[in-house]
C-alpha positions in Angstrom: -95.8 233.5 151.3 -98.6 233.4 148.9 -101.2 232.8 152.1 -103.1 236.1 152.9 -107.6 235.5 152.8 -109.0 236.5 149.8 -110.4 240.1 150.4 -108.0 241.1 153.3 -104.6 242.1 151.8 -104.0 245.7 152.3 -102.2 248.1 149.9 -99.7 249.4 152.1 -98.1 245.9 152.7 -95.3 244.1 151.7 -96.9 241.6 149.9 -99.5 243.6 148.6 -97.1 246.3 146.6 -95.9 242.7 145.0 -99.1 241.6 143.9 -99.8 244.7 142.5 -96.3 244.6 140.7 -96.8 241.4 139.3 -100.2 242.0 137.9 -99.6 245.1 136.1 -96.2 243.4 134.6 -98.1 240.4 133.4 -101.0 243.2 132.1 -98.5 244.9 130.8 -97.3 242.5 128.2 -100.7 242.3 126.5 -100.8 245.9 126.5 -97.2 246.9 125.3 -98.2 244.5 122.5 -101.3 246.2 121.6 -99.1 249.6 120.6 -95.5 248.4 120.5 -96.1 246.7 116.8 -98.0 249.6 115.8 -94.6 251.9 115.0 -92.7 249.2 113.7 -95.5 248.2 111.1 -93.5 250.4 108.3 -90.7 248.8 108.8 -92.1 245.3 108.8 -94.1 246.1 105.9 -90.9 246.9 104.1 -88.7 243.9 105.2 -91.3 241.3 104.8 -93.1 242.9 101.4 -96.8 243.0 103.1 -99.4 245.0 102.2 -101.8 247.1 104.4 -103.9 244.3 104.5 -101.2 242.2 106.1 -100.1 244.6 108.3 -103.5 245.2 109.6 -103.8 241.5 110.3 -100.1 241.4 112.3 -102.4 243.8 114.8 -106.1 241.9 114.0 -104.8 238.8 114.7 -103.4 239.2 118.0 -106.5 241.3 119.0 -109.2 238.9 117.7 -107.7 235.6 119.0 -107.4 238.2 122.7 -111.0 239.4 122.3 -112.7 236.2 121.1 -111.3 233.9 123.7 -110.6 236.6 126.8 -114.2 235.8 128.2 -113.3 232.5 128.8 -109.7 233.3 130.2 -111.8 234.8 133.3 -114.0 231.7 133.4 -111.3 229.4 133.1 -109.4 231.8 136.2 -112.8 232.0 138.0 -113.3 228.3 138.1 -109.8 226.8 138.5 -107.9 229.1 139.7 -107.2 233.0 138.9 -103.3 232.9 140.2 -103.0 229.8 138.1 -104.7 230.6 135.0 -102.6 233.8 135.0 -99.3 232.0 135.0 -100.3 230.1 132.3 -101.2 232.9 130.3 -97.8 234.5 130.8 -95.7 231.7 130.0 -98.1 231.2 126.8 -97.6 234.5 125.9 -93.8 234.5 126.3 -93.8 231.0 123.5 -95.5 233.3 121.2 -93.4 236.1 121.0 -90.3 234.2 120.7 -92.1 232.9 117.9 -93.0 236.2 116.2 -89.6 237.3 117.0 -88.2 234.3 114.8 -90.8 234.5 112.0 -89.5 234.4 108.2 -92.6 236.0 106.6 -95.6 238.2 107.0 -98.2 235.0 107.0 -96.1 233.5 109.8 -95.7 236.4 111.9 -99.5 236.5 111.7 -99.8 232.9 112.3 -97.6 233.3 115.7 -99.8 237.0 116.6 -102.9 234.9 116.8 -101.2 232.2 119.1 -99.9 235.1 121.4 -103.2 236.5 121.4 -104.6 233.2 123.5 -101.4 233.7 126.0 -103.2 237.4 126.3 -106.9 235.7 126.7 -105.9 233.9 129.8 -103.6 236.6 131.1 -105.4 240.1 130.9 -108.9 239.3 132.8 -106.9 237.4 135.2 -104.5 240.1 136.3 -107.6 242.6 137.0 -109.7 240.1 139.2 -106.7 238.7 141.2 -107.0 243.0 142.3 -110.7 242.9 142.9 -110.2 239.3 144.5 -107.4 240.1 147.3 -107.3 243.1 148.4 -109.6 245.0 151.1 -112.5 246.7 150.1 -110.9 249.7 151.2 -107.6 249.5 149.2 -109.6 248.2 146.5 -110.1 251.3 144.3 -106.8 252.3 144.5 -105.1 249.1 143.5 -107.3 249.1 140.2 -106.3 253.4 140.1 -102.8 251.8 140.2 -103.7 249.0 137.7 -105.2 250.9 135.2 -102.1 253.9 135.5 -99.3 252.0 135.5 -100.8 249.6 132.4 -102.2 253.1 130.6 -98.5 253.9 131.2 -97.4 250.4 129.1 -99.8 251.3 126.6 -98.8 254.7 126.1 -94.9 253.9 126.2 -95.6 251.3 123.4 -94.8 253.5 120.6 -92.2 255.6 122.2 -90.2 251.8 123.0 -91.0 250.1 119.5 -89.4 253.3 117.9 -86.2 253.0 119.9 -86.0 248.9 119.0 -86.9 249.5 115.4 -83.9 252.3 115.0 -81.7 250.4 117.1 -81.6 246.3 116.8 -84.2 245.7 114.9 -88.4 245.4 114.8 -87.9 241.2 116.2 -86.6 242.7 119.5 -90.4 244.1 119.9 -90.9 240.9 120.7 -88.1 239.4 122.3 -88.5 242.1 125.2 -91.3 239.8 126.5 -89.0 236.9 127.6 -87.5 239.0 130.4 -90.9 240.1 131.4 -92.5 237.0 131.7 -89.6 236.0 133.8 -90.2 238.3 136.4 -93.8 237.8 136.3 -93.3 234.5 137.1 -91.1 235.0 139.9 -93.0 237.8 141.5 -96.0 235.8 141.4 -95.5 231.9 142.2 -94.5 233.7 146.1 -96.8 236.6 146.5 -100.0 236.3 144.8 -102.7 234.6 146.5 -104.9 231.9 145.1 -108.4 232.8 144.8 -111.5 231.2 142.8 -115.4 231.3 142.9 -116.3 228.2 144.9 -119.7 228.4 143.5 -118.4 227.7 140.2 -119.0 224.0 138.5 -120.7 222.4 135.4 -118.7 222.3 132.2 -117.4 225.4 130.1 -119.4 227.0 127.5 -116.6 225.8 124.5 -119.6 226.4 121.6 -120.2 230.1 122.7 -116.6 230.9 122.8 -116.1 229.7 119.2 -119.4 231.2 117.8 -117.5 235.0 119.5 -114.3 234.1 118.2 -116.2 233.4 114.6 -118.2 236.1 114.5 -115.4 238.6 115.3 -113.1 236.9 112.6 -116.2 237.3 110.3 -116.6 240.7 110.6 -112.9 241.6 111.0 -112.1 239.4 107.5 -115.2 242.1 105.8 -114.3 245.5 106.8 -110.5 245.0 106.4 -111.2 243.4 102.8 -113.6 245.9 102.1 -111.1 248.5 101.9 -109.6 246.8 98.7 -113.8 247.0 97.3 -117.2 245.6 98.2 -116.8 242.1 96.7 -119.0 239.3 97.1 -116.6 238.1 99.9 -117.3 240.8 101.7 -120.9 240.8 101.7 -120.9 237.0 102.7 -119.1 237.1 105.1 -120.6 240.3 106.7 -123.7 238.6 106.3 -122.2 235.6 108.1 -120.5 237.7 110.8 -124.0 238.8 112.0 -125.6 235.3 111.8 -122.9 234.4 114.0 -123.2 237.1 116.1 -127.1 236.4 116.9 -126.4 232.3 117.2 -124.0 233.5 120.1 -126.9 235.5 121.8 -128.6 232.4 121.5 -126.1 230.0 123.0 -125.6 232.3 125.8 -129.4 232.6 126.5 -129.7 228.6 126.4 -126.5 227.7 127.9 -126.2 226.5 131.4 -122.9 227.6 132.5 -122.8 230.8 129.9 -119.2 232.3 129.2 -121.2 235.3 129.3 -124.4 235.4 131.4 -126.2 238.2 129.8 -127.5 238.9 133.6 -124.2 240.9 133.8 -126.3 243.5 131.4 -129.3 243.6 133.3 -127.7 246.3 135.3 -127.8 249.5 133.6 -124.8 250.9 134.9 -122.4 247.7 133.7 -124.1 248.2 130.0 -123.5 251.6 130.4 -119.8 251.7 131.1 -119.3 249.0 128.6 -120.8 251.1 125.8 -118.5 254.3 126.7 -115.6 251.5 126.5 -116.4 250.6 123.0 -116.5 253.8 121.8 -113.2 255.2 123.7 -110.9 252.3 123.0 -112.0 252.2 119.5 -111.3 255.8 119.0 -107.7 255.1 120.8 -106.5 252.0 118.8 -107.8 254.0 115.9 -105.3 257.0 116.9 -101.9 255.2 117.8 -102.5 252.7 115.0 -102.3 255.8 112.4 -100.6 258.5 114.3 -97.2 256.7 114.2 -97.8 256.2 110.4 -98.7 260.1 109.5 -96.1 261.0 111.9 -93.4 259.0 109.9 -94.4 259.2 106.4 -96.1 262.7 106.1 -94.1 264.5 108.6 -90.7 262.6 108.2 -90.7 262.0 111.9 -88.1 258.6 112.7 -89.8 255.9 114.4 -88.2 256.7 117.7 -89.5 260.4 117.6 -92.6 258.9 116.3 -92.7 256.8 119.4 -91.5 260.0 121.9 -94.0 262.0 120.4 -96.3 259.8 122.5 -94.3 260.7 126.0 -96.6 263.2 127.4 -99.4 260.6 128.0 -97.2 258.6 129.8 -95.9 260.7 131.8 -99.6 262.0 133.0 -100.8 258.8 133.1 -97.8 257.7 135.5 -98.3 260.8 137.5 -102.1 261.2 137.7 -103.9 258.2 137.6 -103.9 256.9 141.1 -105.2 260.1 141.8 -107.9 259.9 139.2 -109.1 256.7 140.8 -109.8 258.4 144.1 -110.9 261.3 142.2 -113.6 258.8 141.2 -114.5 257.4 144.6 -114.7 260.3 145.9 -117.1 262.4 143.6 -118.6 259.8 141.4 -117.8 257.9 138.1 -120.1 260.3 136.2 -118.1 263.8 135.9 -114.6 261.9 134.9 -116.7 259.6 132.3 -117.8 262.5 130.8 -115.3 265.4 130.8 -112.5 262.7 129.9 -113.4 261.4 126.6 -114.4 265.4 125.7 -111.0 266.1 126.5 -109.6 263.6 124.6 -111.9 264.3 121.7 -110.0 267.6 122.1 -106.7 266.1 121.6 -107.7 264.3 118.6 -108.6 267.2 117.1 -105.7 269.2 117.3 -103.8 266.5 115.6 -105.4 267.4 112.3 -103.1 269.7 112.5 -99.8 268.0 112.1 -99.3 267.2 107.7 -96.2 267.8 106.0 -93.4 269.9 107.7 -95.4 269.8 110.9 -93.3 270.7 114.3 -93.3 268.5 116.7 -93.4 271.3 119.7 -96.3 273.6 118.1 -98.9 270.6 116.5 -98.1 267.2 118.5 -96.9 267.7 121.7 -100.3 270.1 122.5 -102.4 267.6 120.6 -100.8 264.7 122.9 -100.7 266.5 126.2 -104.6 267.3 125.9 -105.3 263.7 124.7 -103.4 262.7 128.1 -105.2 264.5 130.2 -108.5 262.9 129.3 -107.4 259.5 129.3 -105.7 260.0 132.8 -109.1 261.4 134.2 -111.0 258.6 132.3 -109.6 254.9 132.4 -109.4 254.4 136.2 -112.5 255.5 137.0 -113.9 253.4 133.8 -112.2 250.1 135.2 -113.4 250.6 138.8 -116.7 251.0 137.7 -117.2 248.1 135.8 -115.8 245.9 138.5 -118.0 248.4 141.2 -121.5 246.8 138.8 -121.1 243.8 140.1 -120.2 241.1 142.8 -116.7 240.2 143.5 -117.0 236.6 142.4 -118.4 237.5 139.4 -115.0 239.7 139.0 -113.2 237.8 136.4 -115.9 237.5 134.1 -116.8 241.3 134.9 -113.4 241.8 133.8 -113.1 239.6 130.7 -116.3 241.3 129.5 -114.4 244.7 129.7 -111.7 243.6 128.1 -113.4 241.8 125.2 -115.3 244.9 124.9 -111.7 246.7 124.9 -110.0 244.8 122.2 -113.2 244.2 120.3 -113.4 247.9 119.7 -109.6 248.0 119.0 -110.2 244.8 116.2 -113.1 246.8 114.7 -111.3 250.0 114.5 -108.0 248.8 113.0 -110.2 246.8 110.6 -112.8 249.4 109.8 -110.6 252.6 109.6 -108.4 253.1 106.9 -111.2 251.1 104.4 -113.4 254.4 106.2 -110.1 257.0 105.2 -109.9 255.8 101.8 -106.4 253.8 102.4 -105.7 250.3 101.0 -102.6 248.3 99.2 -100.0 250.1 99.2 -101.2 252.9 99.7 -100.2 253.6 103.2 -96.5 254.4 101.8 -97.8 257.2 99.7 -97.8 260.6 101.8 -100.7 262.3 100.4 -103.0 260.0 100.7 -101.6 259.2 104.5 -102.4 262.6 105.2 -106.1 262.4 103.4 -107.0 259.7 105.6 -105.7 260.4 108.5 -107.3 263.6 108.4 -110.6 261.8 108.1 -109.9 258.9 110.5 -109.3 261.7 113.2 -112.3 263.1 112.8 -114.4 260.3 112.8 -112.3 259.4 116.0 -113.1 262.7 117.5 -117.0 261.5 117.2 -116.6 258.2 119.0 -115.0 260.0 122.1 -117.6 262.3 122.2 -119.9 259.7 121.6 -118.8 258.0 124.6 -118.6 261.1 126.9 -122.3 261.6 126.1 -123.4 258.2 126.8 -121.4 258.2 130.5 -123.3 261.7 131.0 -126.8 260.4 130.3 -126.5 257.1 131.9 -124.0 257.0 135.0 -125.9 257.7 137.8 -125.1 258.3 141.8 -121.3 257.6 143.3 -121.2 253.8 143.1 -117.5 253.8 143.7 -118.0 255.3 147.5 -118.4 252.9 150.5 -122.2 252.6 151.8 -122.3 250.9 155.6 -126.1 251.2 155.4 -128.4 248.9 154.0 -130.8 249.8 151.8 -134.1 249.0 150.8 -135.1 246.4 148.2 -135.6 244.9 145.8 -136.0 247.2 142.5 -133.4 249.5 143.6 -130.7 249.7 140.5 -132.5 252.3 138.8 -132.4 255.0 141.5 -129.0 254.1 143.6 -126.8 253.0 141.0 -126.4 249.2 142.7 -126.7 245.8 140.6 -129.8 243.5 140.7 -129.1 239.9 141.3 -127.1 238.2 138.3 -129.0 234.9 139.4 -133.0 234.4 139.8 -132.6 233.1 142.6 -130.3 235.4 144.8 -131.5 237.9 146.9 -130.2 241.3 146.7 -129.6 242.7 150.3 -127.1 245.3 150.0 -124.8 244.0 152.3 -122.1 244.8 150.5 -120.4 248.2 149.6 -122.5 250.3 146.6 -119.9 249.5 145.0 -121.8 246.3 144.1 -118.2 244.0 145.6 -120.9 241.9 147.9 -117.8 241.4 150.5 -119.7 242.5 153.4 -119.9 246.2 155.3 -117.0 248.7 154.3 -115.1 250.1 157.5 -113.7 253.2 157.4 -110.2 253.0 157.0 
């Protein structure tokens, strides 16, 4: 059944409600697993005798194998294959958490968190451009508003479900709830989801710029998260190294022929833009649920399944409100919700400096929360539909994989870099006071990126690039006044006949 022309599946079908299904369950999986851990890590820390620096590497792991290698997850989808690569990824990711759920110690459990972190590389980019791939330009929008609710929505009930397994059978089940999953992903998907690649596409993969990113983020991951135990020699190599790194990668990526990321992409000011508000929101999120769940349980005494329910009002929003977020974004523009969300967020974060000792769940989390929600329901849709709107649909999995690795790169950086920030290390993180010290400090410093972000979306998201445009309009230096991408290649010609949206599929009609 799998049969419908890249570009014409509509929403309202059949098929189409099933492709959207079995995207945002494969999605899902990477992103229950980038919060489910996160309220079980007390527990783990106390069955398998880690420290805080091992129980920031059961998160790091998975998130810097996913953000190293997720750039060339949409190459590998863009060139053979986005359906196919996706499947892959799924039934990768499932291996790994059988293997997580099965591990002895702390070292292997990290061990297996890295491998599942690859599954999550060739899975994630691919679930987002199989949307921007399929589906008409018209339904387009709100199939990535439904993408990015329903997977906010898996994020947000992370905590809520780890809590429940980690009171009930146990923190391995955390794990084991991907096998059924992946199941139906791979059902749903082998008969509905169309195929769909960049024709365009040849030449070999860029396999020494994918390690120098996957080095350069273990680098600097390795320095900040050591560097909460002191500023050791170690940590000055290898933050010294991480940057070397860092500027080879520029290098290889300038020189390469087939690039895993063509710096092009950033020649448009709005797809730098949009990725810089990204690395300041998500880093500010991970940075939240990683050390809410902790306060929550050992300052305030919460269990980890209240922990985990404390997080139930941004679910619920998120479910509720985020489709219409995403044609809140169409319709007036990107610029308002990139703005006003992360402030209202930065809101939310706030408030939770007030929860300590004794703190009541009804008078100092659920406002905090419920706040919090509301700004990332007005925020991530809009955010993903804009990065894809920067540039052309065949560039849509690498588009994609560059949002992402900006994603779970800020997530890697912030779970590294906080608590070393706070003042926590060792065993420290089992101690209540200085839980609460750091929190306290981590939340502000938290509160700063989200503002940070809103304030960059404000002075650098222009015009309303997510509306349809039937008109052509003039060339060629046109980015910096109507919000529309310059040519990624020297040699293309931009002629606008695409949507502004910057989807090059040809003229928009009104639905």
């Amino acid at each position: 059944m799998a049969t419908s022309a890249a570009g014409t599946l509509r929403l309202g079908t059949a098929q189409g409600r099933w492709v959207l299904l079995a995207t945002v369950l494969g999605s899902s999986m990477a992103m229950l697993d980038s919060t489910v851990v996160n309220v079980a890590l007390p527990r783990i820390g106390e069955d398998l005798g880690a420290s805080l620096a091992s129980l920031q590497w059961t998160l790091n792991a998975y998130l810097l194998t996913l953000a190293g290698l997720i750039l060339l997850g949409g190459a590998l989808g863009d060139r053979y294959g986005r359906r196919r690569i996706f499947l892959i990824g799924v039934v990768w990711f499932a291996i790994a958490s059988a293997a997580c759920a099965a591990a002895p110690t702390i070292h292997v459990l990290v061990a297996a968190r890295a491998v599942q972190g690859i599954g999550g590389a060739l899975l994630t980019p691919g679930s987002l451009a199989i949307l921007q791939a399929v589906f008409h330009p018209d339904d387009r929008s709100a199939a990535v508003g439904l993408w990015s609710g329903l997977g906010g929505v898996s994020t947000a009930i992370g905590p809520f479900l780890g809590g429940w397994l980690v009171d009930g059978p146990g923190w391995r089940w955390i794990f084991l709830l991907n096998l059924p999953l992946a199941a139906a992903v791979i059902a749903v998907a082998s008969r509905f989801v169309p195929e769909s690649r960049d024709e365009s596409a040849s030449g070999r993969f860029d396999v020494p710029g994918a390690l120098l990113a996957a080095l350069a983020l273990g680098t600097i991951t390795y320095a900040l998260t050591a560097a909460g135990e002191g500023l050791s020699p170690a940590v000055w190599v290898t933050g010294v190294l991480s940057l070397v790194l860092g500027a080879a990668f520029v290098a290889v990526e300038r020189r390469a022929p087939e690039p895993m990321l063509p710096l092009g992409l950033f020649s448009s000011r709005l797809f730098s833009a949009v990725n810089a508000v990204t690395l300041c929101v998500y880093a500010a999120f991970s940075g939240v649920f990683f050390l809410l769940v902790v306060q929550l349980q050992i300052v305030s005494g919460f269990s980890p399944l209240v922990s985990g329910l404390a997080l139930v009002p941004i679910t619920v929003l998120m479910l509720a409100l985020s489709a219409r977020a995403g044609r809140l974004g169409k319709r007036i523009g990107p610029r308002i919700p990139l703005t006003v969300g992360p402030m209202l967020c930065a809101v939310g974060v706030l408030l939770l400096l007030r929860t300590g000792p004794g703190s009541s769940y009804w008078m100092d989390v659920l406002p905090a929360v419920t706040v919090m929600g509301c700004g990332m329901t007005l925020l991530v849709a809009p955010l993903t539909a804009t990065v894809l709107a920067a540039v052309e649909v065949r560039h849509a999995g690498i588009a994609s994989g560059v949002n992402n690795a900006a994603a779970r790169a800020a997530s890697l950086l912030a779970v590294a870099a906080l608590p070393a920030l706070a003042g926590l290390s060792g065993d420290a993180y089992r101690v209540p006071s200085a839980v609460d010290s750091a929190f306290h400090t981590a939340m502000l410093i938290c509160a700063g990126l989200l503002v940070a972000g809103g304030l960059v979306a404000f002075a650098t998201v222009r015009g309303n690039v997510l509306a349809p445009d039937d008109h052509p309009v003039a060339e060629p230096d046109c980015e910096w006044s109507c919000g529309t991408t310059p040519p990624l290649d020297p040699g293309h010609v931009h002629t606008h006949e695409g949507p502004a949206t910057g989807t090059a599929a040809g003229p928009s009609p009104k639905s």
